[in-house]
Structure formats: C-alpha cells, structure tokens
BAFI-3210 file (N, C-alpha, C; in Angstrom, 3 decimals, decimal comma, padded with zeros to 6 digits):
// residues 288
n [1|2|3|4|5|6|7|8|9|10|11|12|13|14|15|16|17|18|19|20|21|22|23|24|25|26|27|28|29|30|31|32|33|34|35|36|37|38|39|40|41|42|43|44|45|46|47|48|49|50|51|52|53|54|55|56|57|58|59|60|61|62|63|64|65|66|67|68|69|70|71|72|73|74|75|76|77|78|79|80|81|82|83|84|85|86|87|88|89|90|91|92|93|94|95|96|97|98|99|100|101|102|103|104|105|106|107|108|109|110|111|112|113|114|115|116|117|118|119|120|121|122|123|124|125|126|127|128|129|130|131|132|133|134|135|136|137|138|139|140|141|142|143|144|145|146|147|148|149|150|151|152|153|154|155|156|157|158|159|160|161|162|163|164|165|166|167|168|169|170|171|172|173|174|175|176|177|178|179|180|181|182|183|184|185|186|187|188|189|190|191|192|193|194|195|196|197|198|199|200|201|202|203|204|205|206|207|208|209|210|211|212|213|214|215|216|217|218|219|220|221|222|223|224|225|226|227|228|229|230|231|232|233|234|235|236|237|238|239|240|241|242|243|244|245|246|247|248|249|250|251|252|253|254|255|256|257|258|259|260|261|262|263|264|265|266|267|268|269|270|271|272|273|274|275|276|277|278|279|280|281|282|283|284|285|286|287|288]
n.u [096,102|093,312|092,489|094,821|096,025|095,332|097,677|098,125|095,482|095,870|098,063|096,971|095,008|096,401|097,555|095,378|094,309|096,585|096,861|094,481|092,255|092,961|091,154|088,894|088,880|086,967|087,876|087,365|087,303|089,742|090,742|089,248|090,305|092,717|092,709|091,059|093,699|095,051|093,742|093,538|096,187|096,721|094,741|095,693|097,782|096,667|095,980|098,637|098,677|096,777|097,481|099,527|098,218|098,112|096,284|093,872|093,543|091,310|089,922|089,707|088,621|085,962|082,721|081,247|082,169|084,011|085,904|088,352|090,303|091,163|089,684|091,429|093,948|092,703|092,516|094,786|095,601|093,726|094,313|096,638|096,286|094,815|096,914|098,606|097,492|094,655|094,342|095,997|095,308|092,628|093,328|094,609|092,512|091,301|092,768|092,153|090,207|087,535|085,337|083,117|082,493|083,083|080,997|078,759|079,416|079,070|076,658|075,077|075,905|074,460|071,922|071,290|071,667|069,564|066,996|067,851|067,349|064,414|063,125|063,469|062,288|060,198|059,909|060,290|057,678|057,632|056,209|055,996|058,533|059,552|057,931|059,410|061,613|060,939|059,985|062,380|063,748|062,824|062,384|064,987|066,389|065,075|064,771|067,388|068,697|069,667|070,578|072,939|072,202|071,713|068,241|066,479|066,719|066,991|064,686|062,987|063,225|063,663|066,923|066,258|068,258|068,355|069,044|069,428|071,209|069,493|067,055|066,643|067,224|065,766|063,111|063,938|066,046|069,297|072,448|074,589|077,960|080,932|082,795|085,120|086,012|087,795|088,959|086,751|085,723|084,703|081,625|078,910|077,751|074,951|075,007|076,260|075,118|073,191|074,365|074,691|071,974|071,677|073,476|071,850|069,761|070,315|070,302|072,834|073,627|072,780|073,392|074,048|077,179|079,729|082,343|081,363|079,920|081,896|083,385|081,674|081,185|083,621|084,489|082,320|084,157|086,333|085,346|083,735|085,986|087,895|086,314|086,630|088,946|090,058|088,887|090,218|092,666|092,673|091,638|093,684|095,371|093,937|092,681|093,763|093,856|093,397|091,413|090,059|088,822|087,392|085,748|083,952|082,636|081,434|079,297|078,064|076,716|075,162|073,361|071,977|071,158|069,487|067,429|066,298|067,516|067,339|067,983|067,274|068,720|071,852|071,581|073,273|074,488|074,149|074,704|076,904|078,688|078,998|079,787|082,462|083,013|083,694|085,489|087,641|087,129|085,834|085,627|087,075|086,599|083,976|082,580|079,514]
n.v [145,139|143,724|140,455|139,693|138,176|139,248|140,215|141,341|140,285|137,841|137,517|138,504|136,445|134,315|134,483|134,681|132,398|130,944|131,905|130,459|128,741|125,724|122,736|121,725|119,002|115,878|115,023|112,222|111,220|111,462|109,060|107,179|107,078|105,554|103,673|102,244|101,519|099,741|097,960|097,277|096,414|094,382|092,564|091,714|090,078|087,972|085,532|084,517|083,697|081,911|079,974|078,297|076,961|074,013|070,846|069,712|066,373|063,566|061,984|063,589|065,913|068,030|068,001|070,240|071,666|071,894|073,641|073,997|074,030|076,522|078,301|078,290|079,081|081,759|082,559|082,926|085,193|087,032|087,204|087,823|090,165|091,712|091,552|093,431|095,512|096,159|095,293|097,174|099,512|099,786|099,703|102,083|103,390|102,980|104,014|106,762|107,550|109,016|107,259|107,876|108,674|106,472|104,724|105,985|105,652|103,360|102,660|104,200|102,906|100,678|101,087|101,855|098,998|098,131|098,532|096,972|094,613|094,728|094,785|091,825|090,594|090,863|090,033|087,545|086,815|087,425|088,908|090,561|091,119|092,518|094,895|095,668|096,467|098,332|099,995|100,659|102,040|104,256|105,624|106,063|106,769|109,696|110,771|109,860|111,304|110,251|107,977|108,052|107,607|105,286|104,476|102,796|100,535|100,914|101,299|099,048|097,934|094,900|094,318|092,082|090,519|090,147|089,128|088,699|086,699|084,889|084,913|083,847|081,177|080,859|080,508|078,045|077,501|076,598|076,732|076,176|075,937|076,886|079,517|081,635|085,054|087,956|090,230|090,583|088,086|084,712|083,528|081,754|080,315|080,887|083,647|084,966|085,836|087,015|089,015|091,287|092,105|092,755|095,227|097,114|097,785|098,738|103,174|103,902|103,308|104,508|107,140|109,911|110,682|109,037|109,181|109,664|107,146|105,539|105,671|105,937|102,913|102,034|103,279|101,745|098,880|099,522|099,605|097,716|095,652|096,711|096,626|093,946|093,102|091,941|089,631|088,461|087,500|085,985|083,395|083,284|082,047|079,694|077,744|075,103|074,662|077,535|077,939|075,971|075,733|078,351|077,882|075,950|077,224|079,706|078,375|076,709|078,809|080,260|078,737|078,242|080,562|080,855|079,038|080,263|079,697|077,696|074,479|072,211|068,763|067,467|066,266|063,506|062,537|059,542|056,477|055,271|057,371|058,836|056,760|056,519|058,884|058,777|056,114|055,991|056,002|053,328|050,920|047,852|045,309|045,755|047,202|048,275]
n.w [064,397|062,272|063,285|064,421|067,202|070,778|072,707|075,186|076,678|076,212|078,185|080,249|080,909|081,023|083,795|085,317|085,383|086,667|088,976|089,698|092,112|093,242|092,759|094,787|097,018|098,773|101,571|102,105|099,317|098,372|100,250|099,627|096,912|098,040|099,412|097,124|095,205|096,881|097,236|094,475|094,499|095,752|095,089|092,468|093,630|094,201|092,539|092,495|095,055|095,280|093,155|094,408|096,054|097,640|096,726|098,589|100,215|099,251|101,085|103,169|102,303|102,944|102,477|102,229|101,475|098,589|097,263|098,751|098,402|096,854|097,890|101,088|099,705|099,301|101,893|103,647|101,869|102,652|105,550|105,149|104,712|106,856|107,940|107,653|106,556|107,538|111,077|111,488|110,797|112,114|114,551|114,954|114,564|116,895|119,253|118,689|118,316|120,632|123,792|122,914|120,949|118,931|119,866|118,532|116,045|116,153|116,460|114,371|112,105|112,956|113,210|110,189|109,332|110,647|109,176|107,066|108,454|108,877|106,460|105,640|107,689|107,152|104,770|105,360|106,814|109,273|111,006|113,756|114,304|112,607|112,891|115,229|114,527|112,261|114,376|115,628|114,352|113,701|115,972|116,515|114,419|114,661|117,353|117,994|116,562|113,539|114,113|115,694|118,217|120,505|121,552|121,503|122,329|125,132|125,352|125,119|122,661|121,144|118,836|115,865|114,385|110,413|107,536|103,676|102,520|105,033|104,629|101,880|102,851|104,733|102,761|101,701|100,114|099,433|100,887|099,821|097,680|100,287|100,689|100,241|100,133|098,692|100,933|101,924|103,392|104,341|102,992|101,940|098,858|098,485|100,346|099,675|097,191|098,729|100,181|097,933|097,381|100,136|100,640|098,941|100,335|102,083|103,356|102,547|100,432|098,083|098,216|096,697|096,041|095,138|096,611|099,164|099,536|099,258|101,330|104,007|103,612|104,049|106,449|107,813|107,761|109,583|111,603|112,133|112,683|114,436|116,795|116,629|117,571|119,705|119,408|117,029|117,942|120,081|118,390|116,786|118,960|119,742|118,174|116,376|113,595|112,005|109,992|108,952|111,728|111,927|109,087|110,247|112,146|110,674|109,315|111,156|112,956|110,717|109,950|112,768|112,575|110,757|111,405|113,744|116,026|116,709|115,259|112,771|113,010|111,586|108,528|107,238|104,030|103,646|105,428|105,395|104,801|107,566|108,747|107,993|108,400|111,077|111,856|112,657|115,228|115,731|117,071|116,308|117,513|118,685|117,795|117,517]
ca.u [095,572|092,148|093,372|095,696|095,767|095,362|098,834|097,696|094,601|096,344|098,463|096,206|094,152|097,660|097,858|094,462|094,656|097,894|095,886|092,914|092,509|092,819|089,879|088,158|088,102|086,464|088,731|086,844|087,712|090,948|091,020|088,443|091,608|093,978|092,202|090,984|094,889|095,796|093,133|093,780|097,451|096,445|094,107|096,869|098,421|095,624|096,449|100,013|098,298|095,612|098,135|100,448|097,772|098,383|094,982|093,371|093,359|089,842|089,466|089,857|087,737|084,331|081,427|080,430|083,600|084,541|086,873|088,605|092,181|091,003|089,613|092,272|094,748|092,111|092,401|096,294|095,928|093,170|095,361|098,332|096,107|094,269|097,751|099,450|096,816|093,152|094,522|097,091|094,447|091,954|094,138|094,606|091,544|090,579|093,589|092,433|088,546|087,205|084,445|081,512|082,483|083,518|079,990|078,041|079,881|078,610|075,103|074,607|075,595|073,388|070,639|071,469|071,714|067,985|066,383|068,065|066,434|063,041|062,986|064,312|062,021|058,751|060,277|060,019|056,551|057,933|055,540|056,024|059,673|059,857|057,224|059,778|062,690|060,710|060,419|063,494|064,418|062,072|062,808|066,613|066,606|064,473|065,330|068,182|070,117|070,177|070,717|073,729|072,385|070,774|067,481|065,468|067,197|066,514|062,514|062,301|062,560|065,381|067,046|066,252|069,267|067,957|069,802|069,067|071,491|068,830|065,243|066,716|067,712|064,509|062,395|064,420|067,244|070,216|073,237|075,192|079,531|081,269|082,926|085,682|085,803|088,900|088,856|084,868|085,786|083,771|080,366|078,390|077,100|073,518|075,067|077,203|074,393|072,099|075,349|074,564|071,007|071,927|074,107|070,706|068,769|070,413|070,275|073,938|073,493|071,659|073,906|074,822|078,629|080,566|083,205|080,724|079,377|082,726|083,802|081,024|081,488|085,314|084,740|082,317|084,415|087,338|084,847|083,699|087,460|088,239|085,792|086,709|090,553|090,733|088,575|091,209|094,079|091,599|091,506|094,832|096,063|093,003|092,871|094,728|093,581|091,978|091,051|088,410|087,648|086,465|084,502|083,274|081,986|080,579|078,909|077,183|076,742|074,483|072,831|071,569|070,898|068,598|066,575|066,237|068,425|066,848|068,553|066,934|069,882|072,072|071,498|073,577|073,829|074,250|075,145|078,420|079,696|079,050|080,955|083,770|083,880|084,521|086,190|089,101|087,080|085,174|086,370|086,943|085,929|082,813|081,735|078,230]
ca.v [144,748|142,803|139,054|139,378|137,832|140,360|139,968|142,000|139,673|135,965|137,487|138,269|135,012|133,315|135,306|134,504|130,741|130,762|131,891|129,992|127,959|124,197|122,501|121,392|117,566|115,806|114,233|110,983|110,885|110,666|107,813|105,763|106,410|104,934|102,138|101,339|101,124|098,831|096,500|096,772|095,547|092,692|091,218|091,039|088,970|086,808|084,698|084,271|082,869|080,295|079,141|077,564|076,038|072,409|070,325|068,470|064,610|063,749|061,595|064,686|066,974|068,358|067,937|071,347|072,636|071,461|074,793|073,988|074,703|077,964|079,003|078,400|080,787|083,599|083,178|083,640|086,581|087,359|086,950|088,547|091,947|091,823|092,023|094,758|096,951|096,193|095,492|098,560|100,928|099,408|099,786|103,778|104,103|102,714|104,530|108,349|107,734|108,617|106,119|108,160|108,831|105,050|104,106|107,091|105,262|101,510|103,052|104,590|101,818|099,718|102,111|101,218|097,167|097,222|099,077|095,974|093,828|095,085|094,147|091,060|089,845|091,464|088,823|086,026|086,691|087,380|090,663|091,191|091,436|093,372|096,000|096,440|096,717|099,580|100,917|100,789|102,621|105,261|106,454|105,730|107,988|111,249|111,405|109,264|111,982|109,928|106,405|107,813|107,492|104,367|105,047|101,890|099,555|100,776|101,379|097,725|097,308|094,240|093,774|091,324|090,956|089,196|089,328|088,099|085,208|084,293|084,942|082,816|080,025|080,576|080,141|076,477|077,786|075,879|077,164|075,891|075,274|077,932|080,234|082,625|086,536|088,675|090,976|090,332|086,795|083,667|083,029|080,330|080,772|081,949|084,517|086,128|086,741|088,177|090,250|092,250|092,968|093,833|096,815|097,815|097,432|100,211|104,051|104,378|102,593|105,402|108,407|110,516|110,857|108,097|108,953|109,332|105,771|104,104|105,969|104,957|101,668|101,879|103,155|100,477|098,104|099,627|099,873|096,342|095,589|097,279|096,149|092,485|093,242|090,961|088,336|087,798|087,322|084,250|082,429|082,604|081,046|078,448|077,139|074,429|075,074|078,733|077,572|074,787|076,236|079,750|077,534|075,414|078,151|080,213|077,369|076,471|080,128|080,786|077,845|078,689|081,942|080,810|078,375|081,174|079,130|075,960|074,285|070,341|067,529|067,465|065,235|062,823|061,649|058,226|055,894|054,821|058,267|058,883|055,407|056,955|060,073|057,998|055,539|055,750|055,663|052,411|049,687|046,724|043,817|046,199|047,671|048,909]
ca.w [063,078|062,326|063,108|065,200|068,954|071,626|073,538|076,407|076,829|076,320|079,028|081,068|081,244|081,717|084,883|085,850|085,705|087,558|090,366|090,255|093,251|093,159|093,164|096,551|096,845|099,918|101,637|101,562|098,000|098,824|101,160|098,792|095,783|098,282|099,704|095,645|094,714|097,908|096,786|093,043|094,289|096,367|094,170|091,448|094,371|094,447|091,540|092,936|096,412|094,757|092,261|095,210|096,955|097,852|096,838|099,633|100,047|098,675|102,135|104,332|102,244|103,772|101,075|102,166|100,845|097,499|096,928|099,863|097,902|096,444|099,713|101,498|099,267|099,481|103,403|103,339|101,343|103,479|106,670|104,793|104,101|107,518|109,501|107,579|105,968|107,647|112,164|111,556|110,528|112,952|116,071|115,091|114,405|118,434|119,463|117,988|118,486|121,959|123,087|123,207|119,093|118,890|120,055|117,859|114,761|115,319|116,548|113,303|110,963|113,179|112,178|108,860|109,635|111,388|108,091|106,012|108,922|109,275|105,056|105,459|108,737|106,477|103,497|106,560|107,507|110,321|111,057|114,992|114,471|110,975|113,587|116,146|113,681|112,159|115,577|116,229|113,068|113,465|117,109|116,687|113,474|115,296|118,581|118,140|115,773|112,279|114,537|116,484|119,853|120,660|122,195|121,230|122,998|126,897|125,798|125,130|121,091|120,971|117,297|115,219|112,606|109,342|105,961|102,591|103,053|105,676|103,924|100,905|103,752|105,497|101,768|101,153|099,052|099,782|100,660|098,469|098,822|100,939|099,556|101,028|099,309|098,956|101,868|102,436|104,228|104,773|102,639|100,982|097,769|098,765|100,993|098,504|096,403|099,406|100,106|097,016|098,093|101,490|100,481|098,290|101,126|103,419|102,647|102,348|099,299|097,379|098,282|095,111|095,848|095,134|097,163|100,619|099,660|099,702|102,400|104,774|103,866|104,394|108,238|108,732|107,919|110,185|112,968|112,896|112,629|115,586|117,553|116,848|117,726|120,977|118,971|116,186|118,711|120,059|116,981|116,417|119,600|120,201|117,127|115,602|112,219|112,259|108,106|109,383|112,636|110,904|108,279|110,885|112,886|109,923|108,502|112,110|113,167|109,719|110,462|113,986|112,403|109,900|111,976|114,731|117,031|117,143|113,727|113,023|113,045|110,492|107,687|106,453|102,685|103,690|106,483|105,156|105,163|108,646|109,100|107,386|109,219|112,306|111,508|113,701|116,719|115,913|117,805|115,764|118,097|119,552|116,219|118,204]
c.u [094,507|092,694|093,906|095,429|096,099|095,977|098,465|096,406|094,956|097,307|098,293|095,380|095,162|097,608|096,903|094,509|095,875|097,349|094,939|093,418|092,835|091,911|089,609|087,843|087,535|087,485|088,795|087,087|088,893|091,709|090,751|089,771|092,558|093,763|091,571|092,510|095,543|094,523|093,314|094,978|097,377|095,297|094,795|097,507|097,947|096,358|097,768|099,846|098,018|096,462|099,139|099,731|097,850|096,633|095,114|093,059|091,968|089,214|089,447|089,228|086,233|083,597|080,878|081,721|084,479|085,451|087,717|090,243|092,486|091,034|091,017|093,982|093,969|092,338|093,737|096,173|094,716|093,505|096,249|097,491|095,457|095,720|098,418|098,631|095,302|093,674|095,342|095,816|093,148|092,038|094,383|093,265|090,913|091,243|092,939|090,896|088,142|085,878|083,277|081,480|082,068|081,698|079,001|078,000|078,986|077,190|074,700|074,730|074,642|071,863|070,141|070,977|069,594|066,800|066,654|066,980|064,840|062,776|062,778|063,035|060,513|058,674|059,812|058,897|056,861|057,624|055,690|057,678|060,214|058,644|058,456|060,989|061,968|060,570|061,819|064,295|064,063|062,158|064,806|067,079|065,991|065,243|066,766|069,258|070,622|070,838|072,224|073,675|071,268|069,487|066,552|065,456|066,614|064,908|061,950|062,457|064,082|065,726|066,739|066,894|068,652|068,695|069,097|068,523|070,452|067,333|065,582|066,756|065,979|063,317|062,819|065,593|068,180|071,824|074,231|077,280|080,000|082,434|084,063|086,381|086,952|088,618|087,411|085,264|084,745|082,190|079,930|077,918|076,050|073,965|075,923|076,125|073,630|073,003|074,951|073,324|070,955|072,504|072,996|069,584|068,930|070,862|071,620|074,227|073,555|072,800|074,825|076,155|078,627|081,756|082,856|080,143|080,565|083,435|083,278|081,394|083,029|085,258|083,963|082,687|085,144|086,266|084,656|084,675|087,879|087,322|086,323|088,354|091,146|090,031|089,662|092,624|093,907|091,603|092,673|095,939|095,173|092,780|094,116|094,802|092,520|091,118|089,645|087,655|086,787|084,935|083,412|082,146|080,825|079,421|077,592|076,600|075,404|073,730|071,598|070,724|069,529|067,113|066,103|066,649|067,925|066,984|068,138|068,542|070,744|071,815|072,300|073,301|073,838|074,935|075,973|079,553|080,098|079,672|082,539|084,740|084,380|084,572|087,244|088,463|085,975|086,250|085,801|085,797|084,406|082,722|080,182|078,424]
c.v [143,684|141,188|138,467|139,019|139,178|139,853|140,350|140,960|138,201|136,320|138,137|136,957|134,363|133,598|134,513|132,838|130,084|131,056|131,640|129,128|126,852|124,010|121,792|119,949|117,039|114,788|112,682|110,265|110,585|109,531|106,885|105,837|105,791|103,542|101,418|100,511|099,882|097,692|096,035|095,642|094,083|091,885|090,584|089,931|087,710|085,321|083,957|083,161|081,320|079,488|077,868|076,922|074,638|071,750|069,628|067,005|064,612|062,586|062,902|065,807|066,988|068,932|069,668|072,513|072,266|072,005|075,131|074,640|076,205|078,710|079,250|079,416|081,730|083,594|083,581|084,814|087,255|088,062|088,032|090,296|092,503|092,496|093,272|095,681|096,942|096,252|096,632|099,698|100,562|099,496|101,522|104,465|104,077|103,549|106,081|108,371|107,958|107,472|106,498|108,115|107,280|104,581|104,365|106,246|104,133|101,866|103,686|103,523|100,866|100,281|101,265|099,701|097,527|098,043|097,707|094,810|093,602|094,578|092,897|090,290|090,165|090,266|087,599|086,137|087,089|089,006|091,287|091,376|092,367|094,852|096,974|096,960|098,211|100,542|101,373|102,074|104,162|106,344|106,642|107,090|109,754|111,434|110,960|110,024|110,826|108,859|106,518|107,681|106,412|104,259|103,684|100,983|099,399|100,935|099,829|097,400|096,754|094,214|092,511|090,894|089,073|089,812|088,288|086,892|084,357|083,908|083,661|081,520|079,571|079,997|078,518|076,801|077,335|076,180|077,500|075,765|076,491|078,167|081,342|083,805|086,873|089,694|090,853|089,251|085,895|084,124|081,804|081,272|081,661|082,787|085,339|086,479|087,604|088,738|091,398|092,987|093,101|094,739|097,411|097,972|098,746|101,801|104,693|104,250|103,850|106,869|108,455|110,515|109,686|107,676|109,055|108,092|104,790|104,567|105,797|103,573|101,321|102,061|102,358|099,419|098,003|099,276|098,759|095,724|095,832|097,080|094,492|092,336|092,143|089,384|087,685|087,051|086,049|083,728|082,155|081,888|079,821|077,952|076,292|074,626|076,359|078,452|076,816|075,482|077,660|079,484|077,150|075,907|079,062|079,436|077,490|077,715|080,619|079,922|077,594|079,769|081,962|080,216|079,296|080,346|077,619|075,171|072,746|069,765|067,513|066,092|064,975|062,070|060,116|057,764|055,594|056,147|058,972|057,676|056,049|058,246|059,802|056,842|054,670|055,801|054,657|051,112|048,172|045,068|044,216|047,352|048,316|049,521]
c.w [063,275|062,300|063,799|066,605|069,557|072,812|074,891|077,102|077,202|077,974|080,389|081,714|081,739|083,140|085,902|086,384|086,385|088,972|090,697|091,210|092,888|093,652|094,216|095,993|097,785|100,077|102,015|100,462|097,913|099,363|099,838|097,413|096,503|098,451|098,223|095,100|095,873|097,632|095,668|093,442|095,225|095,634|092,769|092,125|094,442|094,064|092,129|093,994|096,054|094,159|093,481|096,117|096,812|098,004|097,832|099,429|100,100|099,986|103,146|104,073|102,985|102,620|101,180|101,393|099,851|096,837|097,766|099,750|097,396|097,540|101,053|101,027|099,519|101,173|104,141|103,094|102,175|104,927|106,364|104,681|105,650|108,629|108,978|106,734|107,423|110,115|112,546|111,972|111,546|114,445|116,299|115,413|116,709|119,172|119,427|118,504|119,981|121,836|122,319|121,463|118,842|118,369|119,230|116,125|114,890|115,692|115,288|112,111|111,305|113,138|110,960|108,745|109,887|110,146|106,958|106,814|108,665|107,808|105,085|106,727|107,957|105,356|104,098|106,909|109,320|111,150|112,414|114,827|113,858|112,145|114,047|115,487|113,520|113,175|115,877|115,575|113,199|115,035|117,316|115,573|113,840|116,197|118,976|117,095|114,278|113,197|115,475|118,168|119,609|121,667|122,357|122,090|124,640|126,551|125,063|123,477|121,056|119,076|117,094|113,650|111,954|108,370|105,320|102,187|103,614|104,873|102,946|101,685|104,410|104,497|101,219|100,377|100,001|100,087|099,624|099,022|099,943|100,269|100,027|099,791|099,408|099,869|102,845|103,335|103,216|103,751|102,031|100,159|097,597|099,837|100,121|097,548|097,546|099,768|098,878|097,415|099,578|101,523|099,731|099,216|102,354|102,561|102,022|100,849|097,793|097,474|097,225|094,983|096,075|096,240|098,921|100,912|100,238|100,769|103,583|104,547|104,545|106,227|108,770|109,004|109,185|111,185|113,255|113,311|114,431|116,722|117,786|117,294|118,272|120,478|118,152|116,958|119,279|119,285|117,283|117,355|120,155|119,090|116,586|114,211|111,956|110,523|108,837|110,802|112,292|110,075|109,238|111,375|112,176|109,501|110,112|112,665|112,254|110,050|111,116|113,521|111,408|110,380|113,609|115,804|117,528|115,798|114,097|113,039|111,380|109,805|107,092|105,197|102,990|105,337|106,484|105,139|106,647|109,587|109,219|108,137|110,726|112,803|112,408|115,180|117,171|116,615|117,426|116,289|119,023|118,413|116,392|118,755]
res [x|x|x|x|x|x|x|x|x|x|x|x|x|x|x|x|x|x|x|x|x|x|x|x|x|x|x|x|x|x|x|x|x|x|x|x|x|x|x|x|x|x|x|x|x|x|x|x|x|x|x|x|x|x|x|x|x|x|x|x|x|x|x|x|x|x|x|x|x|x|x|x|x|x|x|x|x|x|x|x|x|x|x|x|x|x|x|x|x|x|x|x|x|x|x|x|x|x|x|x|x|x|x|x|x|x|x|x|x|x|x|x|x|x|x|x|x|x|x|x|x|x|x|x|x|x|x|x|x|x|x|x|x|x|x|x|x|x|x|x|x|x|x|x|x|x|x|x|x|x|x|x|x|x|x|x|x|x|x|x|x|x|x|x|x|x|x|x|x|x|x|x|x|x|x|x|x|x|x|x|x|x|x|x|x|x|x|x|x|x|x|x|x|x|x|x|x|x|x|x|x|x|x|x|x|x|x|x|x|x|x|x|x|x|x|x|x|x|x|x|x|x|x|x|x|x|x|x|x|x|x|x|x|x|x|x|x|x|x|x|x|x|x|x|x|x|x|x|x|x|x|x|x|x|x|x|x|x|x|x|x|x|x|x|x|x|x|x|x|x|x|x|x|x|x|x|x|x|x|x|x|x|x|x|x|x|x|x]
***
C-alpha cells in the first residue's frame, strides 16, 4: 500500500550496515588519544603538587627565580611523570629501535631543527651561518632522503642551532624569571614565548592531520628522551639539589648560548648583595 515502509528494503540496509567495515584510523591517532588523556590526568595533579609546596626563605631565594615554590611543584610532578610514563616508554623505545633507525629518527628532526635555525641566524644578521644552515637543509633534504641521512655534516656544513628564545636575547629582550613547564621542563619567560614560534618555524608544524603533527612531535620527544637516558641517571646521583643545579645550568647554558659562548660578567644589582651572597665566607677580622 502507498505509505507504507518497504520491509524487505529496511531489512536489507540493516544487513548492509552490519557489514560495513569499521572505519580505518591511523594508528598515530591512537597514540596522540592516549598520550592526550595521560596528560589531561596529570595536569589535574598539578594543582595538588603546587598547592603543598613549602615557600622559600626570602634570604635563600635567587632574584632570577621569584616562582621558585611553584617551580619547584611542577618539577616533582615533572620527575613523578618522567619516571613512570616518559623513561618507561623511552627505554622501549631504545630497546625495539635498531641504531641505524634510531639515528634516521634524530637526523630527520634535526632537519627540521636547522630550517628553525637558518630563520633564526637570518633574524641575527648572522648571514654566513643562516647560508650554511640553508645548505645544510637543502642537501640533507635531496640526497639526504627528507633529512634522514646526514650528509652535510662530513662535506663540511657545521650546525648552527639558534632559536627564538635566542634572537629575542640576542635583540636586548630580557629574559625575564624562569619558569619551569608541565612536561616541557625548564624556561624563562622569553623562551616560552619563542617556544611557540619555534614549533611555527619547522614544517611539521603545517601538516594537515592533526593526528601526524602530534605524533611527530610525540616521537621527538621520546627520541630526545632516550637519547638523554644515561644523562638523567647523572643528575640524580651528582647533584645535591638536582632543583637548583638544573636551573643553574639552564640559566648559564642559555646564556653561553646567546652570547655565542663568550657571555660578558655577570652583573650585579648592587654591591651589598654580592656582600650578602657571601657572607659566610668573609672573614671578620680580614674583611678584604
């Protein structure tokens, strides 16, 4: 009758859609939803960390570090995500990878890296270096297979790593306090913003899937990770305080890095605070 559903038809389509496939996801996409939910749940933790930090005695703080109580919870939870999510998956990954792959991996993100450089040393005036960068880029990416074989290196073109961080450092911009990230680590102020345009700066940046962007980023983190394996294990038995010696290091490290390794003297705000900071090893009756 005119109207009526066509029984034979609805149960057909039922049929049909019972056997459509499941749809094809990449399995990149997969990772990047797991590793989103294991960060959603540690940054809920956050709060939990910072809140129990014990402020610092306002004689023992370091002027360059005025967030020294904050900082110090994010590097706990830092610590706390590094030993059971970030050295786990870092140790498989060294474990499962042969080298020649291993090597293929950090030669291609360093592709990547000397394309942010070559920007970044062009920003500095710094035109014989921002050359060989583009050299580097340009024989590393042809004959070098999209930057996994490093080719540049034995025909003479050395890197020259520049970031943002640096150009702003190198123009007078001031650091500013330091600053420690949830999972990111260690920055100062003016390096957390040139962090943003250094991920805009390399082509990974730009790629249409979402889930191949954060998935590159995800294995370069592992890779740097895993490269630094036998460094972390150093810290944590030469160090008395890996908190200050980390800053310390970052702090002087960027520094060096900015002044192309020859950094002027530091400057003191005053002469009485450089009294203060040592103090205990003036000798009363020989005060000179």
């Amino acid at each position: 009758m005119y109207g009526l559903p066509d029984y034979a038809s609805l149960s057909l389509r039922r049929r049909l859609r019972k056997r459509r496939p499941a749809r094809l996801t990449c399995p990149l996409a997969r990772v990047s939803r797991i590793v989103n939910r294991i960060i959603v749940a540690y940054c809920w933790l956050i709060a939990l960390l910072v809140s129990g930090c014990a402020s610092t005695p306002a004689e023992y703080r370091d002027p360059r570090d005025p967030w020294e109580s904050y900082n110090r919870g994010v590097t706990r939870f830092n610590d706390s995500f590094d030993e059971t999510v970030y050295t786990p998956v870092a140790r498989a990954y060294k474990k499962v990878t042969p080298e020649f792959v291993d090597r293929g991996i950090s030669n291609f993100f360093g592709n990547q890296l000397d394309i942010m450089s070559a920007l970044n040393n062009l920003l500095q005036l710094k035109l014989e270096n921002a050359a060989t960068d583009v050299g580097r880029v340009v024989i590393n990416s042809t004959v070098g297979l999209l930057g996994l074989i490093d080719w540049a290196t034995p025909m003479d073109f050395p890197k020259h790593r520049e970031d943002f961080g640096q150009t702003l450092g190198y123009w007078g911009v001031a650091p500013g306090p330091y600053f420690v990230w949830p999972i990111l680590g260690p920055r100062t102020v003016r390096d957390s913003f040139g962090l943003v345009v250094d991920w805009y700066s390399t082509p990974v940046a730009y790629l249409d899937s979402k889930a191949w962007r954060w998935g590159l980023a995800i294995l370069y983190g592992v890779d740097v990770r895993a490269d630094l394996l036998s460094a972390g294990e150093v810290l944590k038995q030469a160090a008395l305080d890996p908190y200050i010696f980390t800053r310390d290091a970052y702090l002087q490290k960027r520094r060096f890095d900015i002044y192309d390794g020859n950094p002027p003297p530091e400057e003191w705000e005053s002469d009485a605070e450089l009294e203060d900071l040592y103090k205990d090893d003036i000798d009363p009756a020989n005060p000179e």
